[in-house]
LUMMAR-868238 format. One line per field, with one value per residue (C-alpha): residue in one letter; x negated, y, z negated; residue number from 1. Coordinates in Angstrom, 3 decimals. Layout:
N
residuo = A ...
X = X ...
Y = Y ...
Z = Z ...
num = NUM ...
***
This chain:
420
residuo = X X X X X X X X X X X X X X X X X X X X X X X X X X X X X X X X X X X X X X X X X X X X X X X X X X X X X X X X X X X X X X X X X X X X X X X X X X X X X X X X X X X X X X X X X X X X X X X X X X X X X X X X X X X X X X X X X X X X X X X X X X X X X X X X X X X X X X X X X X X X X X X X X X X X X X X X X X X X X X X X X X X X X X X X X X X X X X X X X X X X X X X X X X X X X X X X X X X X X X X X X X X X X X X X X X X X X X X X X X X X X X X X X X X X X X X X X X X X X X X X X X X X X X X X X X X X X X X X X X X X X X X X X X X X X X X X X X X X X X X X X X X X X X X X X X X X X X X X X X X X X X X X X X X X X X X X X X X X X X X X X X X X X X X X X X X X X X X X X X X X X X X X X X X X X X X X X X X X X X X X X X X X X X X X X X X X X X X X X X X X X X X X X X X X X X X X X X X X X X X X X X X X X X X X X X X X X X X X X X X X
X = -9.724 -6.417 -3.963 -4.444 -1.106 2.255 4.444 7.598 9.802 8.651 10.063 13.601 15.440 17.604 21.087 19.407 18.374 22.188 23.936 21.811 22.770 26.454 25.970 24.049 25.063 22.067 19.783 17.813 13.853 12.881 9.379 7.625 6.569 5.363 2.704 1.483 0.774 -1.243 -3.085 -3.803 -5.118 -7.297 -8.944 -9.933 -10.795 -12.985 -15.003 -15.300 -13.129 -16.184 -13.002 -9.635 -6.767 -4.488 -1.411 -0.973 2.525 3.028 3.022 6.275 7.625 10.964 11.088 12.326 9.000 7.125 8.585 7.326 3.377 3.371 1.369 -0.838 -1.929 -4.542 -2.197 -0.645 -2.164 -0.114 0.637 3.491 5.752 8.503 5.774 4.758 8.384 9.353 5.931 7.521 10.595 8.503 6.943 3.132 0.963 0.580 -3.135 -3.331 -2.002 -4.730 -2.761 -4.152 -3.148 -4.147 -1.267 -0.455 2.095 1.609 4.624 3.137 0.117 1.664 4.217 0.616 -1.138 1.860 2.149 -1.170 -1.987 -5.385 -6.940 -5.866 -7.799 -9.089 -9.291 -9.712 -11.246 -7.498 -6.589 -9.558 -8.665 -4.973 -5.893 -7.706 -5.734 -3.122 -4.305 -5.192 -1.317 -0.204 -2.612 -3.723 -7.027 -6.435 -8.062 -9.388 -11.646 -13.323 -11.773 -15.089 -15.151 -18.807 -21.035 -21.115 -18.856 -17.982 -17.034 -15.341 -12.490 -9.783 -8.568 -11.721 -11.031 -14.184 -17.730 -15.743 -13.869 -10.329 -8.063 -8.883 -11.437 -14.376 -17.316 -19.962 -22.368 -20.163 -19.851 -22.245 -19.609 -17.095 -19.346 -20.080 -16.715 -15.940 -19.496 -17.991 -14.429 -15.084 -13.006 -10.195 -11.175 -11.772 -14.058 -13.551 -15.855 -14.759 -12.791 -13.830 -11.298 -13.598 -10.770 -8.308 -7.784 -11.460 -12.104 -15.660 -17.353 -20.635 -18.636 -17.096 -20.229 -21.906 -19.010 -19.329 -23.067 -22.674 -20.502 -22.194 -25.440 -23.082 -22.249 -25.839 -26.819 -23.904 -25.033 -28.425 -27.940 -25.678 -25.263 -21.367 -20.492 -18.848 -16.529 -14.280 -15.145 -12.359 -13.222 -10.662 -9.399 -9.221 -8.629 -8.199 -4.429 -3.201 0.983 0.373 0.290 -2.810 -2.725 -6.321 -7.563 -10.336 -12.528 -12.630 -14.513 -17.195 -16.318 -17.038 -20.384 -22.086 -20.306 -20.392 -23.956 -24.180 -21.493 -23.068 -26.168 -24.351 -22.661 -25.801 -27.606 -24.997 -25.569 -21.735 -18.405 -17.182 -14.310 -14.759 -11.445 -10.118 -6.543 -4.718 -1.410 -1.029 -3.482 -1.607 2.068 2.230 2.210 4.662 7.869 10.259 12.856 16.253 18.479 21.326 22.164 24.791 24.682 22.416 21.634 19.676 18.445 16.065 14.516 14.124 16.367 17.353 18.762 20.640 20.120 21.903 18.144 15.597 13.124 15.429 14.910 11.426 9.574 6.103 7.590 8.504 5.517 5.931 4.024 0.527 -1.119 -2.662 -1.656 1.261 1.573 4.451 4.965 5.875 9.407 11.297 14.670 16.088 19.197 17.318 13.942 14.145 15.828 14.276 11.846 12.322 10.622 12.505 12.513 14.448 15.930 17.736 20.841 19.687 19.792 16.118 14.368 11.033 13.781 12.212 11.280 9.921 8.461 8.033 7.909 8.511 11.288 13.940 16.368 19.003 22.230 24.991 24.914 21.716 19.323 15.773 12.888 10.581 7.556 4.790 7.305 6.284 4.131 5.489 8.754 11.955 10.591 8.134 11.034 13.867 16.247 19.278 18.586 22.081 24.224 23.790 23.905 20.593 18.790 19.671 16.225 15.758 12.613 11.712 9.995 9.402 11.104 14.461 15.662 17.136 18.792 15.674 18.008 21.454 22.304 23.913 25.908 25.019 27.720 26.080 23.080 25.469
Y = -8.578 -10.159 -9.618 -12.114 -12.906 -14.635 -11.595 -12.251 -12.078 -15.409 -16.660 -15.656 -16.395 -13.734 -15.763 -15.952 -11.863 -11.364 -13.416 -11.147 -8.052 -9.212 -9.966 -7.079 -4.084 -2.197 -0.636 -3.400 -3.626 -8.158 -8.432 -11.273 -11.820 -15.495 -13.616 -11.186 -13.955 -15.613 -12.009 -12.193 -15.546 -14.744 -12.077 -14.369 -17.395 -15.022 -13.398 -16.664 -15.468 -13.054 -10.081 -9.855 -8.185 -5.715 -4.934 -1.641 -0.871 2.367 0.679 -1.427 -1.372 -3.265 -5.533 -8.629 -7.958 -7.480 -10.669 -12.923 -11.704 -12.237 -15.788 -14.812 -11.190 -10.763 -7.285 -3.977 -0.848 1.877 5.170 6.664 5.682 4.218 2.131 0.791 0.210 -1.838 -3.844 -4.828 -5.834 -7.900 -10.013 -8.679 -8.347 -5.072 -5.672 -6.665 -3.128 -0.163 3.212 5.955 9.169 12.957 14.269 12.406 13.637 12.774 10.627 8.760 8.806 7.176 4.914 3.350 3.572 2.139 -0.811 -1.991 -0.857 -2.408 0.005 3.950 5.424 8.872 11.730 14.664 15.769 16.962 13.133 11.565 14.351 13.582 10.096 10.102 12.118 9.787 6.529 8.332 9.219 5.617 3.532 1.486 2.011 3.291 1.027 3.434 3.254 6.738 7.663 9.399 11.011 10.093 12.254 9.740 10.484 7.178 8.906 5.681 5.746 7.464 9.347 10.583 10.610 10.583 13.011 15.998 18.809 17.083 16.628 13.105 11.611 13.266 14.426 11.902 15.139 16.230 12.942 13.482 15.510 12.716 9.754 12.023 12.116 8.459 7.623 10.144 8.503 4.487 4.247 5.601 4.581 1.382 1.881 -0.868 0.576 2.733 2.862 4.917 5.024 6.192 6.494 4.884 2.847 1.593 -0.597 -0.197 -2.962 -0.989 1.322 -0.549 -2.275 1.400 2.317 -0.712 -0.814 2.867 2.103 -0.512 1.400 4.424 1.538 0.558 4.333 4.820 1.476 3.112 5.941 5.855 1.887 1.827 -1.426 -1.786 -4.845 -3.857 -1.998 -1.497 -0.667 0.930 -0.702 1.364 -1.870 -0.626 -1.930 -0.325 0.092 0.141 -2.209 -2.611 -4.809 -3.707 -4.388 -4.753 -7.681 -9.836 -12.773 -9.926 -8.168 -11.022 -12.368 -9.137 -8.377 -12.061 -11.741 -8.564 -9.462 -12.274 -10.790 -8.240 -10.841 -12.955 -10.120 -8.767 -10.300 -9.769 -10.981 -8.587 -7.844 -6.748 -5.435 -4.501 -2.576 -3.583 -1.883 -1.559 -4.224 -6.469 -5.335 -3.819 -6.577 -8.488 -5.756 -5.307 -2.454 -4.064 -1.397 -1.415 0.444 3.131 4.810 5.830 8.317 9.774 13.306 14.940 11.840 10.097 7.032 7.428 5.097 6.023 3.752 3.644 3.955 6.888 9.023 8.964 5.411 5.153 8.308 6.618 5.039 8.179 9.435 11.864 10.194 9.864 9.997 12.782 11.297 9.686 5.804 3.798 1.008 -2.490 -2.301 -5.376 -6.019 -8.905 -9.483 -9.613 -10.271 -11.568 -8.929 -6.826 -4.171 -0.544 2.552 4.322 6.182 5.264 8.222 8.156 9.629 12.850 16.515 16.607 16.569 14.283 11.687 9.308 5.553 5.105 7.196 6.329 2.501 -0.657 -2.992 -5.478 -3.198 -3.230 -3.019 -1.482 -3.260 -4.666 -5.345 -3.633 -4.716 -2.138 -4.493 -3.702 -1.795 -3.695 -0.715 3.122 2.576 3.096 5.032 7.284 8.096 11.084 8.437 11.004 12.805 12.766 11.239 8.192 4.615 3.156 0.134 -2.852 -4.553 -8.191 -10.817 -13.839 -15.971 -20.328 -19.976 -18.359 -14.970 -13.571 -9.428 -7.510 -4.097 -3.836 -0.472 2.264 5.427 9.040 9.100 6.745 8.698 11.566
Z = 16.034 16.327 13.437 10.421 9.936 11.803 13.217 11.135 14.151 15.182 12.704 12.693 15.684 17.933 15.784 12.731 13.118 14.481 11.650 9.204 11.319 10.640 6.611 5.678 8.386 10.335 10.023 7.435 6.367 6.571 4.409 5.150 1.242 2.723 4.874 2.411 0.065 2.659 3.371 -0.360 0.028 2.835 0.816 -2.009 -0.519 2.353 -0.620 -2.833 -5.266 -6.422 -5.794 -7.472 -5.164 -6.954 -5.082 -4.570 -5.504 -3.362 -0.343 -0.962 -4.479 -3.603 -7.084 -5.549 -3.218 -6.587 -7.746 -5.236 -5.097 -8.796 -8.869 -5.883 -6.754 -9.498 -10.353 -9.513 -8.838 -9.774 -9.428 -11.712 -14.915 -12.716 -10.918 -14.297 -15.060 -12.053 -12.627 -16.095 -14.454 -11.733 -14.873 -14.554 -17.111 -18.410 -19.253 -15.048 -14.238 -12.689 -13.033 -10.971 -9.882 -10.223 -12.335 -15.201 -17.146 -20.791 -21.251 -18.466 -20.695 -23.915 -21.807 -20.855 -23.823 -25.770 -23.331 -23.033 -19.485 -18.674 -16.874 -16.934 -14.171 -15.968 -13.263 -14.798 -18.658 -19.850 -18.771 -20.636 -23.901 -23.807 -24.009 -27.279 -29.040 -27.687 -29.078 -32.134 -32.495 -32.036 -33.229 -29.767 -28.040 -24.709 -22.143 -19.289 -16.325 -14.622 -11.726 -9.656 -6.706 -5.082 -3.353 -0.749 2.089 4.032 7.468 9.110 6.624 9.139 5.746 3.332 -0.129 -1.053 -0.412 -0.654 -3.164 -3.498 -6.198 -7.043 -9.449 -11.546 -9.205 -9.409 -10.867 -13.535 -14.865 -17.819 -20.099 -19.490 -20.697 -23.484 -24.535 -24.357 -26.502 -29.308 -28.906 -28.990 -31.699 -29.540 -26.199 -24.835 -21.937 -18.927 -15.962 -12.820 -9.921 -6.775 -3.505 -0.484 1.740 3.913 7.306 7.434 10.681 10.331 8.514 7.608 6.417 3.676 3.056 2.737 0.219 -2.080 -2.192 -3.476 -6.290 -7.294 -7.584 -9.439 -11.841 -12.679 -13.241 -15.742 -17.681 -17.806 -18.995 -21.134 -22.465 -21.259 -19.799 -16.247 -17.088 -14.587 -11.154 -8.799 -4.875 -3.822 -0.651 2.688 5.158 8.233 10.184 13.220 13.519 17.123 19.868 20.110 16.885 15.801 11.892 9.639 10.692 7.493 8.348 9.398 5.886 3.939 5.290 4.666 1.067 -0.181 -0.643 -2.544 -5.147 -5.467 -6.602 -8.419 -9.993 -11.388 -12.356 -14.789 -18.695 -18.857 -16.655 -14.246 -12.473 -9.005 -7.831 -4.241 -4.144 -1.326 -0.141 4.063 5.065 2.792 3.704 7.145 9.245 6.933 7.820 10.507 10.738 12.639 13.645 16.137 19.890 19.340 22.817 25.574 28.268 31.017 30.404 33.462 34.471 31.047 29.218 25.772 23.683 19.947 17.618 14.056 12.272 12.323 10.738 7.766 7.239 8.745 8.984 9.331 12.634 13.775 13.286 10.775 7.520 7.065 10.415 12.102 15.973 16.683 18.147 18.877 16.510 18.392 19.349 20.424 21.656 19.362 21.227 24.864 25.086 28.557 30.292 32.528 31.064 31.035 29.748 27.603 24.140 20.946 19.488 16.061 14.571 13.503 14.703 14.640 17.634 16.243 15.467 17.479 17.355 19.898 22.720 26.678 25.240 27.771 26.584 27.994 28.747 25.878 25.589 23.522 20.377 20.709 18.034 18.091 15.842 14.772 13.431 11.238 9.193 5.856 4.491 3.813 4.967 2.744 -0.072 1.976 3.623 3.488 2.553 1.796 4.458 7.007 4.453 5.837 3.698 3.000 4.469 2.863 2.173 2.537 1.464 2.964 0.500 0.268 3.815 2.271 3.245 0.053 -1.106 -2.022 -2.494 -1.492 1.024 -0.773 0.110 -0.961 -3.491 -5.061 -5.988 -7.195
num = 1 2 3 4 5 6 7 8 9 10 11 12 13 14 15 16 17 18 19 20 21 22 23 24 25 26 27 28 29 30 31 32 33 34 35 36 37 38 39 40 41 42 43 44 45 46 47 48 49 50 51 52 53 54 55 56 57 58 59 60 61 62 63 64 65 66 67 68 69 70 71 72 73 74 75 76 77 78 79 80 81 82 83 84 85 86 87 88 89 90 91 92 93 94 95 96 97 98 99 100 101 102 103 104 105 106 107 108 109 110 111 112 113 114 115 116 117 118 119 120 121 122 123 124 125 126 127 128 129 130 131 132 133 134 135 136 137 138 139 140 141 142 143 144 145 146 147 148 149 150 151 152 153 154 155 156 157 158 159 160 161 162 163 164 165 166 167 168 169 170 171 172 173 174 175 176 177 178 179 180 181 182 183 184 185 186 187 188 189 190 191 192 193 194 195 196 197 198 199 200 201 202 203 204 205 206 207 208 209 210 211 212 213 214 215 216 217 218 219 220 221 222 223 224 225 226 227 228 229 230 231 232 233 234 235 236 237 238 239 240 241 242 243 244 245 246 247 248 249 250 251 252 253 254 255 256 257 258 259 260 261 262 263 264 265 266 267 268 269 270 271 272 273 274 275 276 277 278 279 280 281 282 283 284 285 286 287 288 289 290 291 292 293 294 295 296 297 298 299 300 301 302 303 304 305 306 307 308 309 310 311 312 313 314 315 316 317 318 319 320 321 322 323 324 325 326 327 328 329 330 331 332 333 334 335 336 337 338 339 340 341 342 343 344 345 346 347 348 349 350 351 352 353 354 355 356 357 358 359 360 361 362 363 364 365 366 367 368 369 370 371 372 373 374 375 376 377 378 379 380 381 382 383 384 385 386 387 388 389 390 391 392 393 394 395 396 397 398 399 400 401 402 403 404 405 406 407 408 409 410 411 412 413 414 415 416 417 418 419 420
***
């Protein structure tokens, strides 16, 4: 289906994107923190508010970012200490935070304990042990949910994290030791429910729908058997969004008529309040981002045009194809400066000495000139800090947020001495 949001370069005009060209420098990241609070929106309002959405944090931790999804998102799913840091600097709720992640270091451990985390996502028995002995050093329960990997495998997720031997979660059939543990520790533990991530870049609406039903039925088996309560049981999240042209997603209208009625059910058949949570990073975020960087130079080489441009993989190495996907796509790639001039095919190589440091490959596009501005959209998710961002010496991106209509300095650029 078409994409759920408004493209953030209709927004902005070709001045406005030039007069923040000549403020800031290029290259520059614009998030669109107006649109992901409308994508949160859209979730909640679709499922009836019978969901909560926690932001997941890895997918664009800029602060100011953080900042303005505050009074939309219902919290912050998290993956490290400086995560949980930059969430207390954003104003959340520490008791609105879901911490995950397979290697915990045990600072990381007491750092939540101490703060009052709401839910640490236990993945492993030396997590769940550390814990308790943990909260019995300080003197504060430690508020955890099971991290479980099912025995389900949901094969429409393009990237299974679920069904399989991998390094996240508890298998669903070696749970029973773990619930042991947390019976013979209530004094220590404060058990909240579980959280189960299938997988990733679902576009498959069965698929979900298969996921949740079976996490929902793990819940009711753990209540059974052992009298634990599920208060809170988190999804995962998976939502399917392309980065290419083709500006395919997760259909959520679709979504939501077949969930709506099992959490509803769900729902009224539970003696206690729930919280059903979906985490949301990409499908929230990617659409929201463009990546503005500037023509340096061009050439022909053997029947092919090439034009430099002052960003790259060093900047964005999911646009060059380099993070997280198993076959490259072109991301959408405008020219700012002339949109009406006639198109070309051409590729957009970056500044670096490495041949994969490309934009953009074989793409159509008004034919630019030196010095124009080219948008690389759906840049909003994975960009700046899942990228080699030291990497050529080069200053980084200064990152800017659109919020209540105003464009304001998420992070200013900085040089490599800087990090020295």
């Amino acid at each position: 289906m078409a994409s759920q949001t408004t493209c953030i370069e209709h927004k902005i005009s070709s001045k406005q994107f030039a007069k923040l060209a000549e403020n800031h420098g290029t290259p520059f990241f614009l998030y669109d923190a107006d649109a992901i609070n409308g994508r949160i929106r859209l979730i909640l309002d679709s499922f009836e508010h019978l969901v909560k959405v926690f932001y997941a944090v890895k997918a664009n931790p800029n602060l100011e970012l953080l900042r303005s999804v505050r009074d939309t998102a219902d919290g912050l799913d998290i993956s490290s200490g400086g995560e949980l840091e930059q969430s207390v600097l954003a104003g959340f709720n520490m008791a609105n935070l879901s911490f995950a992640g397979p290697a915990k270091k045990t600072e990381e451990l007491v750092l939540a304990i101490e703060r009052g985390v709401g839910c640490i996502s236990i993945e492993s028995i030396r997590e769940l042990i550390e814990a308790v002995e943990i909260a019995k050093q300080v003197g504060v329960k430690a508020s955890i949910t099971i991290r479980i990997n099912p025995l389900l495998m949901v094969r429409s997720f393009g990237m299974k994290m679920g069904g399989k031997p991998i390094q996240f979660g508890i298998d669903e059939e070696s749970l029973s030791p773990v619930l042991k543990i947390i019976q013979e520790n209530t004094k220590y533990l404060d058990f909240q429910g579980i959280h189960i991530y299938a997988g990733s870049q679902c576009f498959d609406v069965s698929g979900i729908v298969a996921g949740v039903e079976n996490i929902l039925r793990i819940a009711d088996e753990i209540e059974a058997g052992t009298g634990l309560i599920c208060k809170k049981i988190n999804l995962g999240g998976g939502f399917g969004v392309s980065h290419g042209d083709q500006n395919h997603e997760l259909d959520i209208e679709a979504l939501a008529k077949k969930l709506v009625p099992i959490l509803r059910e769900f729902h009224s058949a539970s003696a206690v309040e729930r919280e059903i949570i979906f985490e949301l990073g990409r499908f929230l975020t990617a659409d929201a981002g463009i990546y503005v960087t500037r023509v340096i130079s061009s050439k022909e080489s053997r029947g092919k045009t090439f034009f430099m441009v002052d960003g790259g993989l060093h900047h964005h190495l999911a646009a060059a194809g380099l993070f997280g996907t198993a076959l490259r796509s072109n991301y959408p790639t405008h020219n700012l400066s002339r949109p009406e001039a006639p198109l070309i095919c051409c590729s957009m190589a970056g500044p670096s000495c490495n041949p994969t440091d490309l934009l953009g490959i074989d793409i159509k596009l008004p034919r630019p000139e030196h010095g124009d501005l080219i948008g690389i959209l759906k840049s909003g998710s994975y960009g700046f800090t899942a990228s080699p961002l030291l990497f050529l010496g080069r200053q980084t991106p200064t990152e800017l947020i659109l919020h209540d209509g105003k464009i304001v300095l998420g992070r200013r650029s900085r040089t490599i001495i800087d990090f020295n």
